[in-house]
SEKEKOL-863989 format. One record per residue (C-alpha): residue in one letter; x negated, y, z negated. Coordinates in steps of 0.25 Angstrom, whole numbers, plus 2048, in hexadecimal, padded with zeros to 3 digits. Layout:
REM SEKEKOL-863989
aXYZ
...
END
This chain:
REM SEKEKOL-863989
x800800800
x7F580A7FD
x7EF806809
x7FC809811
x7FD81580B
x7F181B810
x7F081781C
x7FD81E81C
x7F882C814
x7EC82C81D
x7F682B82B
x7FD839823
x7F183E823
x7EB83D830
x7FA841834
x7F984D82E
x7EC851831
x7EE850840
x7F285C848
x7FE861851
x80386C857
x80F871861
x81187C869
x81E87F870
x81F88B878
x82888F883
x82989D88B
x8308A5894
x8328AD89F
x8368BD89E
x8358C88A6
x82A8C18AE
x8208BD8A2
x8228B0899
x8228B488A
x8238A987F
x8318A287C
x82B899872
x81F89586C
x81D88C861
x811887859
x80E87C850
x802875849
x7F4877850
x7FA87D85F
x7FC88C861
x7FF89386D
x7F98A1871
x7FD8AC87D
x7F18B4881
x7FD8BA88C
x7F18B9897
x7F98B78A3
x7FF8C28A8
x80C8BA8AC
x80C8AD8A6
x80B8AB895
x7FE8A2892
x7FE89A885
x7F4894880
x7F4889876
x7E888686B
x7E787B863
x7E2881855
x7DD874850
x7D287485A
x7D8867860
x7DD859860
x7DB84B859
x7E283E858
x7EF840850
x7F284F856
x7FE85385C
x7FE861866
x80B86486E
x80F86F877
x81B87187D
x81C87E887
x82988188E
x82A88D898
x83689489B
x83A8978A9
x83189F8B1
x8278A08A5
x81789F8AA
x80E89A89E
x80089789F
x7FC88D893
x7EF88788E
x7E6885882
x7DC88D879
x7D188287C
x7CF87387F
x7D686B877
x7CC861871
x7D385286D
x7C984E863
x7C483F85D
x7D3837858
x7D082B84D
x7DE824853
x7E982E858
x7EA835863
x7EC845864
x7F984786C
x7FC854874
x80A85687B
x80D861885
x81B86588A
x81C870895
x82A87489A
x82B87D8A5
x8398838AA
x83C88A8B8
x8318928BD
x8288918B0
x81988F8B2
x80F8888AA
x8018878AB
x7FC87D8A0
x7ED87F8A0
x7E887A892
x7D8878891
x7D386C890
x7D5860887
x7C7858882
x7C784C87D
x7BE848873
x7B9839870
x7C1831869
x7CD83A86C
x7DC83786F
x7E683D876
x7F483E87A
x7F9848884
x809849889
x80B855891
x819858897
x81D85F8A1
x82B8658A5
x82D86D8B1
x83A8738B7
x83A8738C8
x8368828C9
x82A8818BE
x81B8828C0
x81287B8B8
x80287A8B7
x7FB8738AD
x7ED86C8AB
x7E68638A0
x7D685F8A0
x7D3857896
x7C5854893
x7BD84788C
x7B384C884
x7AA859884
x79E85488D
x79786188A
x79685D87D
x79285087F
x79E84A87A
x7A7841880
x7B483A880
x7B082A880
x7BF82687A
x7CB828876
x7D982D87B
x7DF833885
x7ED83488A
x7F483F892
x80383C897
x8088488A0
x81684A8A6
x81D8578AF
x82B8568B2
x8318608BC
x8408648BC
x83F8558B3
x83984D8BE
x82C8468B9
x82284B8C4
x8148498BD
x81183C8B4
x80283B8B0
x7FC8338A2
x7ED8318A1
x7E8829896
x7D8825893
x7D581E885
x7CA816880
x7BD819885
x7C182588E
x7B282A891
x7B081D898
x7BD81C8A0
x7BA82B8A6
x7AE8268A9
x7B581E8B4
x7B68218C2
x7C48208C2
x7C88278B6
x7BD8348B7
x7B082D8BB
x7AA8358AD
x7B38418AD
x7B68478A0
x7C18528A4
x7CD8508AB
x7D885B8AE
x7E685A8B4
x7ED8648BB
x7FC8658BE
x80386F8C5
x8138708C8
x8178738D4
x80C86F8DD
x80986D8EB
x7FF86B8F6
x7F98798F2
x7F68778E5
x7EE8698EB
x7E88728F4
x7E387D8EC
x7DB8718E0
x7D686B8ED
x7D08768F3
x7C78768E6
x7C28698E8
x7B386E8EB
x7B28768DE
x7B686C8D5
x7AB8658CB
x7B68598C7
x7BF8528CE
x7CB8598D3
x7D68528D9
x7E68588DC
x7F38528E0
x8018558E2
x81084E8E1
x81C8518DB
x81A85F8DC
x80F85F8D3
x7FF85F8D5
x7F78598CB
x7E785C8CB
x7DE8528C3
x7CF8578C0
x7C384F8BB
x7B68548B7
x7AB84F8B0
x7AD8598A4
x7B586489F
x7AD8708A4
x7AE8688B2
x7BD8678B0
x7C18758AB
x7B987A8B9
x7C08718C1
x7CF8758BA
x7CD8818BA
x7CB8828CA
x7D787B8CC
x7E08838C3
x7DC8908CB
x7DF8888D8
x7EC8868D3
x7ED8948D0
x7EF8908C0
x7EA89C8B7
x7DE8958AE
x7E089989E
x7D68A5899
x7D189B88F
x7CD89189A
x7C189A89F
x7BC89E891
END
């Protein structure tokens, strides 16, 4: 019995030791600027609005815990209203450090009404070894909205020597349009993740991956990624169905992988964040 109960008093306390955070914040539209509606904070997530855009509101989220280890829950949930233009990102990287079982778990909801548009361009997300993470993001667009968004994730910090030999990583992503399923993609690596990167079919030794979406999308937005293809230091590869296009990058690390993204984000004609370039 006094074993049980300890086992069950130091579960509490890992529990209760373990960090969460939510953000809910939705705006609006008027008299052609988009003001706040909503915002909402709780546990480690804030949200700020350095108002940089002279047209589009720009949040950005931090993380005040510095970031993420097995057993923390983050959610976001971002709802525009119609016609709204926001521009969202994050303060910094956000690091997912070593887990002793659980995994940390990150939700993302993005709701975007008629003629809302949404850029989602956090910074990257670096994995450290041993780490193990959960990643659902949702998406849900009405026919006439217009939606941009782009993760990187990195394994390991190679310029400091450190990499990411195991561990966890799953990321399950879904965007609906007017209901319509029209973009359903999970990745998962576990176990000994620095020697399946190194496999030709996974990233020959790559450490940085990115995916970019963007809703609607046609031949032109192919066009303008491919027309880069020479100045690229990773791999770069673009396609398009469903009227979506979907860009996948891979670089052998993250300095690589941040010039690559941020090419195609101005090909795209995407605003990079302030706090990108700094």
């Amino acid at each position: 019995m006094r074993i049980a109960a300890a086992l069950h008093s130091n579960a509490d306390i890992f529990a209760a030791n373990r960090a969460t955070g939510h953000i809910a914040l939705s705006v609006a539209a008027a008299n052609g600027r988009t003001r706040r509606a909503r915002v909402h904070e709780d546990g480690s997530l804030r949200v700020r609005f350095p108002n940089a855009a002279p047209e589009s509101l720009e949040a950005v989220i931090v993380n005040t815990g510095g970031g993420m280890t097995g057993g923390d829950r983050f959610a976001i949930e971002i709802a525009l209203e119609a016609d709204s233009r926001l521009i969202a990102g994050s303060a910094a990287a956000e690091k997912i450090y070593r887990s002793n079982g659980p995994d940390a778990e990150m939700t993302v909801e993005l709701s975007l009404a008629d003629g809302a548009r949404l850029a989602w361009l956090p910074q990257e997300t670096i994995l450290f070894d041993n780490a193990r993470l959960t990643r659902r993001i949702d998406v849900d667009l009405s026919a006439s909205a217009t939606l941009l968004m782009a993760e990187a994730v990195v394994f390991g910090r190679s310029a400091m020597g450190e990499a990411m030999n195991h561990g966890t990583f799953t990321d399950r992503w879904r965007v609906r349009r007017a209901g319509k399923l029209v973009y359903a993609d999970t990745a998962r690596l576990d176990g000994a993740i620095a020697a399946k990167l190194g496999e030709a079919a996974v990233t020959a030794g790559g450490i940085a991956i990115a995916t970019v979406l963007i809703a609607p999308a046609g031949d032109d937005k192919l066009a303008a990624v491919r027309a880069l293809s020479e100045t690229f230091v990773g791999e770069v590869g673009v396609s398009a169905w469903n009227g979506i296009a979907v860009a996948r990058l891979c670089a052998k690390d993250g300095a690589a992988l941040r010039h690559d993204l941020i090419a195609v984000l101005a090909a795209l004609g995407a605003p990079v964040p302030r706090l990108w370039l700094q």
